[in-house]
C-alpha positions in Angstrom: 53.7 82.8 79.1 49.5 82.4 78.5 48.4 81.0 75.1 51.9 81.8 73.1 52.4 85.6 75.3 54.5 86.4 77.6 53.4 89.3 79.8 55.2 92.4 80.6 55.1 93.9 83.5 55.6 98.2 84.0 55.5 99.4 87.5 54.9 103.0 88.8 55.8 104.5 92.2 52.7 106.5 93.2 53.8 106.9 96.7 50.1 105.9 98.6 49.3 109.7 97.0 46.2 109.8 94.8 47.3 112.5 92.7 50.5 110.9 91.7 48.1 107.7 91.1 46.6 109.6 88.8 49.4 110.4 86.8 51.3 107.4 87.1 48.1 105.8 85.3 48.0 108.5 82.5 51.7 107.5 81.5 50.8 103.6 81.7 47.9 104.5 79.4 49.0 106.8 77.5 52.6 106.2 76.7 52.9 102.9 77.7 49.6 102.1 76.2 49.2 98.9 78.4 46.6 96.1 77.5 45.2 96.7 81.6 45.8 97.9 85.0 47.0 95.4 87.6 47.7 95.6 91.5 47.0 99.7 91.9 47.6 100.0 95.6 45.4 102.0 98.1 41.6 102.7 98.0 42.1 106.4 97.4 44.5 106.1 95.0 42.3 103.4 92.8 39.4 105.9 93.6 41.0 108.7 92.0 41.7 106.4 88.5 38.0 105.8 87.9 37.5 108.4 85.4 40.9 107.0 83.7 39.6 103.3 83.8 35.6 104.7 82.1 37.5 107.2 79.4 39.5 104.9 78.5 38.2 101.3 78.6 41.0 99.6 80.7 40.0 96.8 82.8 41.5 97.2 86.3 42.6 93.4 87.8 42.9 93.0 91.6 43.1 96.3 92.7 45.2 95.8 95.8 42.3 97.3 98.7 40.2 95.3 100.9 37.5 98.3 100.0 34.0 97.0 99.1 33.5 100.3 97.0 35.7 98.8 94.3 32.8 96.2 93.5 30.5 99.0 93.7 28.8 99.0 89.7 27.1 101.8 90.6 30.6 103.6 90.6 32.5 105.2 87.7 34.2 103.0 85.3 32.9 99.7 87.8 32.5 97.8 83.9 36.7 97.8 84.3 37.2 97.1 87.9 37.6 93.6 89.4 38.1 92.9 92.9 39.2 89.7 94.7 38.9 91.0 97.8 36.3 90.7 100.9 35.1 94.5 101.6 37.0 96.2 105.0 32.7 96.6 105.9 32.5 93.2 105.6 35.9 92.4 107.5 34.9 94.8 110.7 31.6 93.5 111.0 32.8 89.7 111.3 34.9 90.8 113.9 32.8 92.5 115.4 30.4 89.7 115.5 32.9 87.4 116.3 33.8 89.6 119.4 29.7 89.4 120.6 29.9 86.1 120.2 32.7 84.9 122.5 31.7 88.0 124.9 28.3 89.3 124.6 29.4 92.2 127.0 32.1 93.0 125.4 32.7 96.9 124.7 34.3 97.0 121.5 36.8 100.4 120.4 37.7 100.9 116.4 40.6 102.8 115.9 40.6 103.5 112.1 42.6 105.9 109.2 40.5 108.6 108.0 40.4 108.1 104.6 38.5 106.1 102.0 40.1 102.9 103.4 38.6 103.6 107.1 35.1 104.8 105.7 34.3 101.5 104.1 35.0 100.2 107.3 33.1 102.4 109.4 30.0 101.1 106.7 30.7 97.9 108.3 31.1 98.8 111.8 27.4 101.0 111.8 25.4 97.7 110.0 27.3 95.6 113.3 25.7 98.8 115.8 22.8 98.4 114.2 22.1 94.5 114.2 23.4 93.7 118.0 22.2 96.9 119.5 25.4 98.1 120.4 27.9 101.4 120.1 31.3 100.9 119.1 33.7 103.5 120.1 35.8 104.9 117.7 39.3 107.0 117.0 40.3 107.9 114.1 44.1 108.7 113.0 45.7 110.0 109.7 47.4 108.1 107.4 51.0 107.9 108.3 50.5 108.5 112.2 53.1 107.1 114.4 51.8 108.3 117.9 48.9 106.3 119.0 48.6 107.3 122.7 45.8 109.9 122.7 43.9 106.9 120.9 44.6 104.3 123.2 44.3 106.4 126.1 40.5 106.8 125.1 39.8 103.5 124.3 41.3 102.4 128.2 39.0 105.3 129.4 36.3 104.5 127.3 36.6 101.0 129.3 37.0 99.3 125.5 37.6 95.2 126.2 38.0 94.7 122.9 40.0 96.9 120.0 39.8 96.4 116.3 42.9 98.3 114.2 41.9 99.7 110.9 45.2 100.1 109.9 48.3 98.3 107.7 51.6 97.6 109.8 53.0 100.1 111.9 49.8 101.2 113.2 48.8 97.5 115.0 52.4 97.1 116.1 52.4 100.8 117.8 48.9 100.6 119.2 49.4 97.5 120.9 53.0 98.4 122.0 51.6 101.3 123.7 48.3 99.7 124.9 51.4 97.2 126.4 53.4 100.4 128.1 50.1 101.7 129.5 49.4 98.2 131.3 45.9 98.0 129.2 45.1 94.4 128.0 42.3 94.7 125.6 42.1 91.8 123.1 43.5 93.1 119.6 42.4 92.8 116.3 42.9 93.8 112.7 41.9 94.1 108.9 43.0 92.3 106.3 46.2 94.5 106.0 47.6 94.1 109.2 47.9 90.4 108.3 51.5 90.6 107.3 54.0 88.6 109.6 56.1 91.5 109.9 53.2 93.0 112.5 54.1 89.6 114.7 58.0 90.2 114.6 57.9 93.5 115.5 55.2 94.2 118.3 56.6 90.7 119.6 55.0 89.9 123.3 52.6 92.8 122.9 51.4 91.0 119.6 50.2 87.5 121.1 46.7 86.7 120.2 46.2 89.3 117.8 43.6 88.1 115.5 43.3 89.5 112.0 40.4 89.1 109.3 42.1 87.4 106.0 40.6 87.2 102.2 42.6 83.7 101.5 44.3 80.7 102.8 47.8 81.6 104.9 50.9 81.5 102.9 52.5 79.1 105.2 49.4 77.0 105.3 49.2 73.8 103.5 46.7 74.2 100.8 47.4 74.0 97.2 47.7 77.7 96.7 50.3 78.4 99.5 52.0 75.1 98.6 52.7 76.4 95.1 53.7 79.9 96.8 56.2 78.3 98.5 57.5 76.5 96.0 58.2 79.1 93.4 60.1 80.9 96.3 62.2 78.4 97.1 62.8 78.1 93.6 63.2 81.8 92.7 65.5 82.2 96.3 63.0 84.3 97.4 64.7 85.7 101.0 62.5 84.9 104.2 61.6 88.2 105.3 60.0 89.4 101.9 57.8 86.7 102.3 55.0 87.7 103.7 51.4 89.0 103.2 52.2 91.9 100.5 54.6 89.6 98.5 51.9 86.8 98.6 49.5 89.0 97.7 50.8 89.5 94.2 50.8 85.8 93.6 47.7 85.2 94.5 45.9 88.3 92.6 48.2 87.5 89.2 46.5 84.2 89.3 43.6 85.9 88.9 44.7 87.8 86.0 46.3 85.1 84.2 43.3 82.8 84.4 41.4 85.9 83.0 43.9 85.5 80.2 43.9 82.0 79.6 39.9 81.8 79.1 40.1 84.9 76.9 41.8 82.7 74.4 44.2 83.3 71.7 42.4 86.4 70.1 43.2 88.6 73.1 41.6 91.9 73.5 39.9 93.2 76.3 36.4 92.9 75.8 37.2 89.6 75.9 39.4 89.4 79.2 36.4 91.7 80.5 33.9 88.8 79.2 36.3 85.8 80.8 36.3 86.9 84.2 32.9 88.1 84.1 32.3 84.1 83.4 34.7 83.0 86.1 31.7 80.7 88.7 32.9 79.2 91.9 36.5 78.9 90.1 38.9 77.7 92.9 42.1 79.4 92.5 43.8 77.6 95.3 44.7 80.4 97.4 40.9 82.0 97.6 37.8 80.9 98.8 35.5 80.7 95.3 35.7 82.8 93.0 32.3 84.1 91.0 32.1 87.3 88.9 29.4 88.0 86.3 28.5 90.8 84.2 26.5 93.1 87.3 29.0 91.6 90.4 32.5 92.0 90.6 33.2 91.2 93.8 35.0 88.1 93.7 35.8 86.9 97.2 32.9 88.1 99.9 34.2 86.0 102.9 37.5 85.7 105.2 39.0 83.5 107.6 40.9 84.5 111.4 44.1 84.1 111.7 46.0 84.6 115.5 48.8 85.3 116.2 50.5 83.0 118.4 54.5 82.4 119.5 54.7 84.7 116.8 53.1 83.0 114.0 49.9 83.3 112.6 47.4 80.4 113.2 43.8 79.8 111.4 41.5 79.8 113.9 38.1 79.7 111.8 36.8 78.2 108.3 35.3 81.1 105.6 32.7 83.5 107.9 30.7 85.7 105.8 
């Protein structure tokens, strides 16, 4: 437990739908009457809490999207919301940087879910247009698409080098697969959530070199963070294949919350868990770069690493780029 408590954890299913996210959160509130949110999965279905979070004075920890917008204080109920994450704007404009810089010819293609998710990226993408004079070709897709052919076929005729994949798992592992069937050899990439291994073992060959923007240090890398990850699976007999970037995720976010905890002392309410993090400066968690919020910036984490995929297993290939 933290300071004498032991916390309690009550999970809801809301399916990836906002308007199940929005009830799930009324029964946690309401029934449940929980001392804060934790984890809420999916930009639009954290979106649609925000009145929730401002009526009723719940911090939200580590709401589990890359989105920038959740750092947003100009946003309903922002006082409650803290992110850890690096924006998706921020994550598809490194890339696209990074693609400039190894290839300043390169014509880039952004395949990307329409959706809350995909427009913070597209924020990201039009500052990248804007500040190397470029246009990046884009296609979007709906949430839950598993045909990606009229999208790769207009990123091969668009004569697109280089292709970055807005998406989580199945839509990286499809592109590519049928980028691979078409004979086109762009170079891949992906945001933050495509990181998971399981993108490696399933698009297999078609997969090599796919490099991904990631918010921390890898899971199987051998910083302090990861180290302890790995530890507390082998302990807990965690099985290999849930072991990835989802399942890692929650450990590294709860040691957010718990440290948020700890510093709010023994006298625990939430004004003062709100207060604790809001003092958290350059606090090094282990598995994130720095961490700094204060009472007008919740934003946590605003830099990521590139990991590529290679033999099948992801491989840092840069420090922290912001």
């Amino acid at each position: 437990g933290v300071n004498g408590r032991k916390i309690r954890m009550i999970t809801e299913d809301h399916g990836y739908n906002p308007q199940k996210s929005v009830t799930a959160a009324k029964k946690l509130v309401e029934k449940d009457q929980v001392f804060c949110l934790y984890n809420v999965i999916g930009t639009s279905p954290v979106e649609a809490i925000r009145p929730i979070l401002e009526e009723s004075g719940i911090p939200l920890i580590a709401p589990a999207t890359n989105s920038s917008t959740m750092s947003d204080m100009s946003r309903q109920g922002a006082k409650y919301i803290f992110h850890t994450d690096a924006g998706y704007d921020l994550q598809t404009k490194i890339l696209i940087n990074y693609i400039l810089s190894k290839n300043p010819d390169a014509k880039i293609g952004f395949a990307y879910q329409d959706d809350d998710y995909g427009e913070n990226a597209l924020q990201g993408a039009a500052e990248a247009e804007e500040m190397n004079g470029i246009t990046v070709q884009k296609e979007s897709f709906q949430r839950g698409a598993t045909d990606f052919v009229g999208q790769t076929s207009n990123f091969m005729k668009g004569g697109c080098t280089d292709v970055i994949i807005g998406g989580i798992v199945r839509e990286p592992v499809t592109i590519m697969k049928t980028a691979q069937a078409m004979n086109y050899k762009p170079n891949f990439y992906g945001l933050g959530p495509t990181t998971d291994k399981r993108v490696g073992l399933l698009a297999g060959d078609a997969g090599e070199n796919f490099i991904t923007a990631y918010w921390a240090f890898h899971p199987e890398s051998n910083n302090p963070g990861p180290k302890l990850y790995q530890e507390l699976c082998d302990k807990n007999n965690v099985p290999d294949k849930m072991r990835g970037l989802y399942h890692y995720y929650g450990f590294a976010t709860a040691l957010v919350l718990v440290e948020g905890i700890k510093r709010a002392g023994k006298n625990l309410n939430r004004e003062r868990l709100i207060n604790a993090l809001e003092n958290l400066k350059n606090w090094d968690s282990g598995v994130f770069p720095p961490i700094t919020f204060s009472r007008n910036d919740h934003a946590g984490v605003e830099s990521v690493m590139l990991l590529q995929l290679q033999g099948g297993k992801q491989v840092e290939i840069s420090d922290w780029l912001d």
